[in-house]
C-alpha positions in Angstrom: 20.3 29.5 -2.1 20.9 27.8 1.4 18.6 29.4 2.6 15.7 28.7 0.4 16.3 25.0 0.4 16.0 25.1 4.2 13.2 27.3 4.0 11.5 24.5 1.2 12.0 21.5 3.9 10.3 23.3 6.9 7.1 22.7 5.4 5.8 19.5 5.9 3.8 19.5 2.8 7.0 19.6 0.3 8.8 16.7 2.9 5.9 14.5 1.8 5.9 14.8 -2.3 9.5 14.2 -1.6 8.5 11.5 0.2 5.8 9.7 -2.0 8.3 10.4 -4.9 10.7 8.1 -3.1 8.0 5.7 -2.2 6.5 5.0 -6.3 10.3 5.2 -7.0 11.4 2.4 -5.0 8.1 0.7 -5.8 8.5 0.9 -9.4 12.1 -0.5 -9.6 10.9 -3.7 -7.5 8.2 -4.0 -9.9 11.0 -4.1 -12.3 12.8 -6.7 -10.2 10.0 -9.2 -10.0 8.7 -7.9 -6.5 6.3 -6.0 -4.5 5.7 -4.6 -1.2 3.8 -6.7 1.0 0.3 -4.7 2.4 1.4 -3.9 6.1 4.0 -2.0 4.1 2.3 -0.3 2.2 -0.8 0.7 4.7 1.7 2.3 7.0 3.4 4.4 4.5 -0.3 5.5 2.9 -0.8 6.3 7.0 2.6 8.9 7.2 1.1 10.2 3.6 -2.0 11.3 4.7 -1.1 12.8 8.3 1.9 14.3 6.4 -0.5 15.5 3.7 -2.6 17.0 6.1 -0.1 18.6 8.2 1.5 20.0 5.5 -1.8 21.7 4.2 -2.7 23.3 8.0 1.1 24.8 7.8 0.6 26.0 4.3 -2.4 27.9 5.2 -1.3 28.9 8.9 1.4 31.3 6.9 -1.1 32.5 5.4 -2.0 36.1 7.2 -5.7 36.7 6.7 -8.8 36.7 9.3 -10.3 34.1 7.6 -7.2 31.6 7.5 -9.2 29.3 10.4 -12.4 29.0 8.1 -10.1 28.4 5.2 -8.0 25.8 7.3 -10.8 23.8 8.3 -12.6 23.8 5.7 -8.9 22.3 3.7 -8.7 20.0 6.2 -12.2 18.5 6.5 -12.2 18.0 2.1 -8.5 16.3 2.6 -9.6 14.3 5.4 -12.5 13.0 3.4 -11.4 12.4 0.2 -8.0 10.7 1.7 -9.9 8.9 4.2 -12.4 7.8 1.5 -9.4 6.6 -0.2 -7.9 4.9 1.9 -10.9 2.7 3.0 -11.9 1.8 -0.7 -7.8 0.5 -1.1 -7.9 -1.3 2.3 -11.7 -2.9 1.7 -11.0 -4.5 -1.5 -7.1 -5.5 -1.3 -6.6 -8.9 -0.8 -5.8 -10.6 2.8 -2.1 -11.4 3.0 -0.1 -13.5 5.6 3.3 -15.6 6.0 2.4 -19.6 6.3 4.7 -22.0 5.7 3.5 -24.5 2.8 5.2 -27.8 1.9 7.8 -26.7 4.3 8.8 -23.0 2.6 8.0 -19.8 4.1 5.0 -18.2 2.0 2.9 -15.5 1.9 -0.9 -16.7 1.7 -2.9 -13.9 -0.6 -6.5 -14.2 -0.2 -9.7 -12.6 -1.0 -11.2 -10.4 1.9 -14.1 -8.7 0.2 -17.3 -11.2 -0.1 -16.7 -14.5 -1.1 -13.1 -16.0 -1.7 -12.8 -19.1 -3.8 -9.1 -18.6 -4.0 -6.1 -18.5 -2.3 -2.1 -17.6 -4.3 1.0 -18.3 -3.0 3.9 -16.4 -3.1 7.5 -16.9 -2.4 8.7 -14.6 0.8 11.7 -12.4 0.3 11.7 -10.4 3.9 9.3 -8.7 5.9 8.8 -5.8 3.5 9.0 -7.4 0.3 7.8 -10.8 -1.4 7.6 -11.9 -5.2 5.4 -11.2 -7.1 5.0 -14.3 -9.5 2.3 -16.6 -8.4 3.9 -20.1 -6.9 1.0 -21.7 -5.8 -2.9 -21.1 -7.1 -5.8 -23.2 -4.8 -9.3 -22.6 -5.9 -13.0 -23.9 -3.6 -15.8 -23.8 -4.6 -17.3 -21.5 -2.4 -16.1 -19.6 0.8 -16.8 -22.4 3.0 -16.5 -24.9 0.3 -14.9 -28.0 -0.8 -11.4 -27.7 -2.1 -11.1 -28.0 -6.3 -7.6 -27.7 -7.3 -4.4 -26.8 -6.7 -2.2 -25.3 -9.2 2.1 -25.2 -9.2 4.3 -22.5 -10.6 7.5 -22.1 -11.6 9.9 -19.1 -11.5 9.2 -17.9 -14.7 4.7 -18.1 -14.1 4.8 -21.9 -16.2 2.5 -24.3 -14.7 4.8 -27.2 -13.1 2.9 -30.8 -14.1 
């Protein structure tokens, strides 16, 4: 028994379903709380999936004991890389921009558009550097990209607008 559950970890490819387990675990219980990961956060643990995804496959098949195991590998490993990498680049491209500000003398994190235009910006309140909340505070809306300002919209706690 030991000695298939060390065997089971040496494989790179089984540490990292254990891994995004843990990862849409702990996401989905601070969903439940009211929070969310903050981007940064989540782009570095997509990062460790994918080179632990890929390493995991090149082991797999390296145990493998057939002539044609370094055709097989790199043809895995080009498919993986592609799809993953493909991805990856839609989630980053049309995510939304964050950053911490401060506004009206609280530490924020600024949420805005990054794909085309952004007429909008949300606010939300900071919890620490991996986590914020995710109820909108604060909603401003432009016109345009460059545009003129149009409103600005408060929050409450519970997602009521505050006169």
């Amino acid at each position: 028994m030991k000695k298939s559950i060390t065997k089971f970890f040496k494989n790179m490819l089984y540490d990292t379903i254990i891994y995004i387990i843990l990862f849409i675990l702990t996401g989905f219980i601070l969903n439940q709380l009211g929070y969310t990961y903050l981007r940064w956060f989540i782009y570095i643990n997509m990062f460790i999936i994918l080179v632990g995804i890929i390493t995991g496959t090149i082991q797999t098949i390296s145990k493998r004991e057939k002539k044609s195991k370094l055709i097989i590998k790199a043809i895995a490993v080009t498919i993986e890389l592609f799809i993953l990498l493909s991805i990856d680049l839609g989630y980053i491209l049309f995510q939304d921009y964050e950053e911490i500000v401060y506004k009206d003398n609280k530490k924020m994190v600024k949420e805005t558009h990054s794909f085309l235009t952004s007429n909008w910006i949300n606010y939300y309140d900071y919890k620490n550097i991996f986590i914020r909340r995710k109820q909108v505070r604060i909603y401003e809306s432009h016109n345009n990209y460059i545009g003129d300002y149009k409103e600005t919209i408060y929050y409450d706690d519970k997602g009521n607008i505050v006169p």
